[in-house]
MDAnalysis code that builds the backbone (N, CA, C; Angstrom):
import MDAnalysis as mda
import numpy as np

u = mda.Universe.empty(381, n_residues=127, atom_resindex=np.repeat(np.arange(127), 3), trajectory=True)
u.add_TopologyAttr("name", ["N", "CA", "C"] * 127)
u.add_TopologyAttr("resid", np.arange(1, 128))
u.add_TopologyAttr("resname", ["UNK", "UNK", "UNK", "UNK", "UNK", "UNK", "UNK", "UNK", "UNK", "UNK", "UNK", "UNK", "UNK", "UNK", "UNK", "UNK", "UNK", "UNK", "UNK", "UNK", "UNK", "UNK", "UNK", "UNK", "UNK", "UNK", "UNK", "UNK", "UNK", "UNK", "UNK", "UNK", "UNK", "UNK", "UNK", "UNK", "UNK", "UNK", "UNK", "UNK", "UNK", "UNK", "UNK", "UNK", "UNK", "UNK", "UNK", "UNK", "UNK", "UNK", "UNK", "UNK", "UNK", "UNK", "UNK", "UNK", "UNK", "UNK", "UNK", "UNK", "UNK", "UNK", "UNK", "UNK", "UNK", "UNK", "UNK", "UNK", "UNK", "UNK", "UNK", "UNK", "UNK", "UNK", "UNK", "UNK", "UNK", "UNK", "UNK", "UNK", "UNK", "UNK", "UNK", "UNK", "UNK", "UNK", "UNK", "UNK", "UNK", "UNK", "UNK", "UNK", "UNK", "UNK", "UNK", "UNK", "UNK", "UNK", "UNK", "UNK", "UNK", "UNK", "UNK", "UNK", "UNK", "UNK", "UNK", "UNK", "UNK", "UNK", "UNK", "UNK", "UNK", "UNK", "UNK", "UNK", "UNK", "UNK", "UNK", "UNK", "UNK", "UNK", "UNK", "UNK", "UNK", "UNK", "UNK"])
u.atoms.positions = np.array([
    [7.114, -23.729, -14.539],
    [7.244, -22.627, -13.598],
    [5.850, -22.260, -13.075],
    [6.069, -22.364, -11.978],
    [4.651, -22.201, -11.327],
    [4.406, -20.619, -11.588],
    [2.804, -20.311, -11.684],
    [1.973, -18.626, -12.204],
    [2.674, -17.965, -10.855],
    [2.838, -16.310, -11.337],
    [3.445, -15.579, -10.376],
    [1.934, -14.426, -10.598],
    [1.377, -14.646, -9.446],
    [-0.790, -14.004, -8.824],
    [-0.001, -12.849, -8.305],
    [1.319, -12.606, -7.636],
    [0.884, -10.956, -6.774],
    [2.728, -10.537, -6.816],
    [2.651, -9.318, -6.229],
    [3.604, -8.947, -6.041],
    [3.660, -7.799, -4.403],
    [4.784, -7.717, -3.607],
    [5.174, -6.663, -2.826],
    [5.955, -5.890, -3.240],
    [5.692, -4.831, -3.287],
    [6.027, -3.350, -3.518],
    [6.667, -2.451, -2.136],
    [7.609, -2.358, -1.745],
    [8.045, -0.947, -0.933],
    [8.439, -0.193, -1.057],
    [7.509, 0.752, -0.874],
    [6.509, 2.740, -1.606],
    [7.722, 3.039, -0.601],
    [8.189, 2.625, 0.172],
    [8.571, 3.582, 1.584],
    [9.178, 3.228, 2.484],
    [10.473, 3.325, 3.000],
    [11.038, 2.743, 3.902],
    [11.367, 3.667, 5.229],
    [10.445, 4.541, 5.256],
    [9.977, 5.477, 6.290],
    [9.623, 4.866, 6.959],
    [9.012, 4.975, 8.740],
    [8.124, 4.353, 9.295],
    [8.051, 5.136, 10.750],
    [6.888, 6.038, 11.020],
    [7.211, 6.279, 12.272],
    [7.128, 5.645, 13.713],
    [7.315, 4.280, 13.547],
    [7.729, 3.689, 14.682],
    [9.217, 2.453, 14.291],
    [9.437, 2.343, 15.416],
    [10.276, 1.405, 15.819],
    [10.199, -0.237, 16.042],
    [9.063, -0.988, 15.349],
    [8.618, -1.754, 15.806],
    [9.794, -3.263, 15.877],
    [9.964, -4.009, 16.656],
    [10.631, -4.824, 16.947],
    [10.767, -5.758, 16.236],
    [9.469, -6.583, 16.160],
    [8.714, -7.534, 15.554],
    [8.830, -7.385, 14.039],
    [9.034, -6.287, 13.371],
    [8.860, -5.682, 11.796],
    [9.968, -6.736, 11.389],
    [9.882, -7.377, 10.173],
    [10.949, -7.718, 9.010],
    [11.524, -6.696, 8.454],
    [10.826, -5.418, 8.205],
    [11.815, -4.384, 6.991],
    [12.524, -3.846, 8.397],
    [13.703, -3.099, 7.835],
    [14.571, -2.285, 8.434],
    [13.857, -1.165, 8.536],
    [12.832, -0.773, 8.742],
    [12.004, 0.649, 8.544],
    [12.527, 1.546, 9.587],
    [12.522, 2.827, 9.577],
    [12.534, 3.400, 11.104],
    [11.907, 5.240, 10.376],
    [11.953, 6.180, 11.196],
    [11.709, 7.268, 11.170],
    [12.818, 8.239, 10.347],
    [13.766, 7.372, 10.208],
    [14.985, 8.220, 9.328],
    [15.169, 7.391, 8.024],
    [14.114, 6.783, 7.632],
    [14.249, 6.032, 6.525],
    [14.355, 7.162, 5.335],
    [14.807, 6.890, 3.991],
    [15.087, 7.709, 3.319],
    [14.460, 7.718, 2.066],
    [14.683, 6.558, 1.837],
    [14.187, 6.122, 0.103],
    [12.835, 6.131, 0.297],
    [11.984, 6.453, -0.771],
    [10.678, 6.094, -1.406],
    [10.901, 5.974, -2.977],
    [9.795, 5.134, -2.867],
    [9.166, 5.008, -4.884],
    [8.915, 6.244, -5.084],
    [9.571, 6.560, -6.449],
    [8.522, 7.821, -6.619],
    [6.943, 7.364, -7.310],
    [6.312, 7.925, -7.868],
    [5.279, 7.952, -8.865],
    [5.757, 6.758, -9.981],
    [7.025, 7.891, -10.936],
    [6.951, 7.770, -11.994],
    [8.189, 5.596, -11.821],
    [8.668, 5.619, -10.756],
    [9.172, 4.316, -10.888],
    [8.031, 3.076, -10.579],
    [6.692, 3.690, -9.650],
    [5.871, 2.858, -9.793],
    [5.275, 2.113, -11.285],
    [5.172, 3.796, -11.561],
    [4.571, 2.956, -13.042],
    [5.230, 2.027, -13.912],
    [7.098, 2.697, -13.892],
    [7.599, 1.841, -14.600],
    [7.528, 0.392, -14.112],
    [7.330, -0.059, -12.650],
    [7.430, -1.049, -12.285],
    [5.749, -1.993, -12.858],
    [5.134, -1.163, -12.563],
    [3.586, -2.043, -13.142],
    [4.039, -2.418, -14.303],
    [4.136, -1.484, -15.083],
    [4.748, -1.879, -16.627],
    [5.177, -2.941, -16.795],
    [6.293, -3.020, -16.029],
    [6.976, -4.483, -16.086],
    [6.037, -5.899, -15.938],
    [5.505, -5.678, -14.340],
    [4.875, -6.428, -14.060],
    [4.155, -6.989, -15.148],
    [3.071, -5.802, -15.595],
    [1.858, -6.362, -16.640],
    [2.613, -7.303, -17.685],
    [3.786, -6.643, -18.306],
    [4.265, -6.917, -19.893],
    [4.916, -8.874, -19.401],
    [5.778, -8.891, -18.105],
    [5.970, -9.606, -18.008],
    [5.098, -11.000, -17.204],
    [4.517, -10.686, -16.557],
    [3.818, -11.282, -15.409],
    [2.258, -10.790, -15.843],
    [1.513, -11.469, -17.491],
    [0.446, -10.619, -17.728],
    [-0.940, -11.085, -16.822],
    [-0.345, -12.353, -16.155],
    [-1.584, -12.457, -15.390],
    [-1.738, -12.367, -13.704],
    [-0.682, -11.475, -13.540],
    [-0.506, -10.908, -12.145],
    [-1.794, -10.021, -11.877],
    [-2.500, -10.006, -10.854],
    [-3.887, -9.344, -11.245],
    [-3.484, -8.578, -9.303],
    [-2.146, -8.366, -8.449],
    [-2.284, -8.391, -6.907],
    [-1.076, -7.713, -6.919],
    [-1.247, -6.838, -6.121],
    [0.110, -6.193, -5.657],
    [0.139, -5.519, -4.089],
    [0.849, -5.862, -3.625],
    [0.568, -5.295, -1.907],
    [2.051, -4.274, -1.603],
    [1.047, -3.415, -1.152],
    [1.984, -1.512, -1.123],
    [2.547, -1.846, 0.272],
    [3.664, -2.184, 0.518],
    [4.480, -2.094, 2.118],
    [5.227, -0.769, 2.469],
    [5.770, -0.554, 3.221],
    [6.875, 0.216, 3.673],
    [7.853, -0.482, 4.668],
    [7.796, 0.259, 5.474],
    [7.816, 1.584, 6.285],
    [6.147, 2.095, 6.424],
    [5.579, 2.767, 6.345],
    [4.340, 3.118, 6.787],
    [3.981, 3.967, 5.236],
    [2.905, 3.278, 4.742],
    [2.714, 3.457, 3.487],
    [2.043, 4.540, 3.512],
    [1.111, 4.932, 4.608],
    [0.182, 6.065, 4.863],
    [1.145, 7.259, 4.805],
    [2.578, 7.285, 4.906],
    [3.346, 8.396, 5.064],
    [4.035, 8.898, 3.699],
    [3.742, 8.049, 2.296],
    [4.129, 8.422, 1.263],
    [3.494, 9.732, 0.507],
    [4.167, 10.610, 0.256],
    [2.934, 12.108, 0.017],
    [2.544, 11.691, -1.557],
    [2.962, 10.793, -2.086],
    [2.057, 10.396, -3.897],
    [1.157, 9.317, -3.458],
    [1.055, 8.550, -2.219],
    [0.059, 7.408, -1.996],
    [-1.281, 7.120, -2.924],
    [-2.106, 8.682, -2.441],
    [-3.213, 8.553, -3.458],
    [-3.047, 8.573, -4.670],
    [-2.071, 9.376, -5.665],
    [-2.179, 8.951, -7.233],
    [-1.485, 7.468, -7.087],
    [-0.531, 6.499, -6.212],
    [-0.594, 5.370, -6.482],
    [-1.350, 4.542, -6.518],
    [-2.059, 4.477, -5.291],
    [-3.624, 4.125, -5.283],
    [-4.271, 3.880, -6.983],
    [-4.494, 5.270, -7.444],
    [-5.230, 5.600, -8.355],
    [-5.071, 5.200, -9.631],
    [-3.389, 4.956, -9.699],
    [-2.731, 4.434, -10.608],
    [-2.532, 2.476, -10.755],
    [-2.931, 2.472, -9.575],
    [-2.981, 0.710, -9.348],
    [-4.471, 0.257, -10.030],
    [-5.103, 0.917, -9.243],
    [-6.491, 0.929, -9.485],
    [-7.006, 1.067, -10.933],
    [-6.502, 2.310, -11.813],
    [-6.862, 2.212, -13.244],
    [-6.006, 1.316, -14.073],
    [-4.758, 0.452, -13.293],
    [-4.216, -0.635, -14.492],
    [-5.486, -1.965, -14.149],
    [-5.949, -1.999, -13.201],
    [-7.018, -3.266, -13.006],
    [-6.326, -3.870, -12.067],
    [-5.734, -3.491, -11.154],
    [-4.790, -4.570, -10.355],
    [-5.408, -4.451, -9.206],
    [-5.560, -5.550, -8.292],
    [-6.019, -5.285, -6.699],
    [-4.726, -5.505, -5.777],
    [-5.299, -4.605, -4.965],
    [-4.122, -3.909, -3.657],
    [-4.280, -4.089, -2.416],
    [-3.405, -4.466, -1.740],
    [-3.529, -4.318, -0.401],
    [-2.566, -3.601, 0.514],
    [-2.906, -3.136, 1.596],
    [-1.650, -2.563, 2.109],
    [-1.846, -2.895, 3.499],
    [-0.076, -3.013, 3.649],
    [0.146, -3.272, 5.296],
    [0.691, -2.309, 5.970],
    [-0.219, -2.038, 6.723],
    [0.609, -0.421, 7.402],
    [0.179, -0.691, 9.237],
    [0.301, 0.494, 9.904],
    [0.663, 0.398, 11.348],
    [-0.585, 0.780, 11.942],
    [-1.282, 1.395, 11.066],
    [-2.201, 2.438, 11.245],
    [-2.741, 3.527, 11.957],
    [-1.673, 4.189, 12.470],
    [-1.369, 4.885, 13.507],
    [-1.725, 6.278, 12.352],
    [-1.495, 6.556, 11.521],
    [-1.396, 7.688, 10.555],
    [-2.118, 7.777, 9.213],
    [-3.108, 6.952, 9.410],
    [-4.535, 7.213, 8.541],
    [-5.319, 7.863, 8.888],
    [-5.753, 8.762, 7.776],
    [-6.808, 9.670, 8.012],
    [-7.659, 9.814, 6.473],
    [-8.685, 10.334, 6.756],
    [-9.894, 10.557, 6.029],
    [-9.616, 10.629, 4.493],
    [-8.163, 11.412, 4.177],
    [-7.916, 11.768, 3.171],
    [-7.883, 10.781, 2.024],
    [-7.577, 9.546, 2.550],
    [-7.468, 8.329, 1.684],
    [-8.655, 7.926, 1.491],
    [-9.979, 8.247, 1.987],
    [-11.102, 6.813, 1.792],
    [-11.203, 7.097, 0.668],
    [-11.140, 8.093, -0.317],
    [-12.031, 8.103, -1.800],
    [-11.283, 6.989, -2.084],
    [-9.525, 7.122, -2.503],
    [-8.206, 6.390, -3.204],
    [-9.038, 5.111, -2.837],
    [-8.883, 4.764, -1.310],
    [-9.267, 3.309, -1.122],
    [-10.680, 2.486, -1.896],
    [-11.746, 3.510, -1.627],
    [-12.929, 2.989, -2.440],
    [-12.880, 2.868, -3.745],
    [-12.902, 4.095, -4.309],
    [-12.357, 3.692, -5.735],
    [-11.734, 2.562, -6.322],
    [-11.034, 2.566, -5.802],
    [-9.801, 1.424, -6.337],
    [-10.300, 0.210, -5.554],
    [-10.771, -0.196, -5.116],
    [-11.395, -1.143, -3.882],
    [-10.362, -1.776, -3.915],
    [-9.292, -1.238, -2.629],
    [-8.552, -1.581, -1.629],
    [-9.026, -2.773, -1.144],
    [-8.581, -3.957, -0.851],
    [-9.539, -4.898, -0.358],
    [-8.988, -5.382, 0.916],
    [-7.710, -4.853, 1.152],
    [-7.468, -5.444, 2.320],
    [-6.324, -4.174, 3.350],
    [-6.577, -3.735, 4.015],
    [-5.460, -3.405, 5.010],
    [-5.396, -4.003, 6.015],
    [-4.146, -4.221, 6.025],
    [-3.406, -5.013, 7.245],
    [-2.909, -4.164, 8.102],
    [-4.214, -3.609, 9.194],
    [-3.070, -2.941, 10.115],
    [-2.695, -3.797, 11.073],
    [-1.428, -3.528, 11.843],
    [-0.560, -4.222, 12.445],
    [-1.486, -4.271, 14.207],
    [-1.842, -2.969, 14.479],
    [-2.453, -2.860, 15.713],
    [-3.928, -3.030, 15.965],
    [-4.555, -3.767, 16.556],
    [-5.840, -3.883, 16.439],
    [-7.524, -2.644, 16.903],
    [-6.310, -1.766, 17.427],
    [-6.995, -0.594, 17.898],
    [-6.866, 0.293, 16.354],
    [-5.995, 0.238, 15.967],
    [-6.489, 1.274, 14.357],
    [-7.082, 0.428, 13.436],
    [-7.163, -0.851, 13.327],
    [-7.404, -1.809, 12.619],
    [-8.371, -1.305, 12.683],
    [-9.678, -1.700, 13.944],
    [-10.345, -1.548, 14.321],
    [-11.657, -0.539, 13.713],
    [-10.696, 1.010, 13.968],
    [-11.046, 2.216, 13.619],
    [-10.964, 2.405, 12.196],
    [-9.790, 1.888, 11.808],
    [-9.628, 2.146, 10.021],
    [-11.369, 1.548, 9.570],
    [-11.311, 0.027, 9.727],
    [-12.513, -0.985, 9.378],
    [-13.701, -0.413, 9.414],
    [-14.117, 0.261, 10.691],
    [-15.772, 1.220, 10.802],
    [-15.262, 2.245, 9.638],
    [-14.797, 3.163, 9.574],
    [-14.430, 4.170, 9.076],
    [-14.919, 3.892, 7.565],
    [-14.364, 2.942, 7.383],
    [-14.892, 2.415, 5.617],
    [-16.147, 1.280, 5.472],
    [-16.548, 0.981, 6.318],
    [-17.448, 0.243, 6.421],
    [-18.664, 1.213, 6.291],
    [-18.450, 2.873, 6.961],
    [-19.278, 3.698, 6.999],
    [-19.004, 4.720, 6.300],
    [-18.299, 4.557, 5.134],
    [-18.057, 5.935, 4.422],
    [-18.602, 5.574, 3.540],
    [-19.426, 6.797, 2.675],
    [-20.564, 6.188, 1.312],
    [-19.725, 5.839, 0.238],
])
């Protein structure tokens, strides 16, 4: 059996757009989220089963719109796991750079190249 390196996670099946192109069913009336406490149970798993999974990538719906984001962040970050997230980036703001640095976020995937853009300076220039 070939090693299982990462996993996708969807925090959120919220999303405030409509995008066409998207694979998830996301939309603005999405309902479900992870909470907190099922994240953890899910790392749990991961680690106990999958102990050399060291990757996990946070999707939605628009992950920036989950109100526990940062203790997930924080909680990814203190099991040792690296993260990435794919979001729209239409609805990032400042509030996240500590979560992201800390935890060194290593990758967001925003979808649009104008927040991409802006997200990228933003942390490129935050101490």
């Amino acid at each position: 059996m070939p090693a299982v390196n990462g996993f996708a996670l969807e925090i959120i099946e919220r999303c405030n757009y409509y995008c066409k192109f998207c694979i998830r069913s996301s939309s603005p009336l999405g309902l479900h989220q992870l909470s907190f406490v099922e994240l953890e149970g899910r790392l749990n798993i991961l680690r106990k089963y999958f102990n050399n999974s060291s990757f996990v990538a946070l999707t939605g719906g628009e992950p920036f719109l989950h109100p526990q984001l940062n203790m997930m962040l924080n909680l990814i970050g203190d099991c040792g796991i690296s993260c990435s997230l794919t979001t729209n980036g239409s609805v990032f703001s400042d509030d996240y750079f500590d979560s992201l640095k800390r935890n060194n976020i290593f990758t967001i995937e925003a979808l649009a190249k104008l927040f991409f853009d802006k997200i990228a300076q933003k942390m490129i220039n935050y101490p």
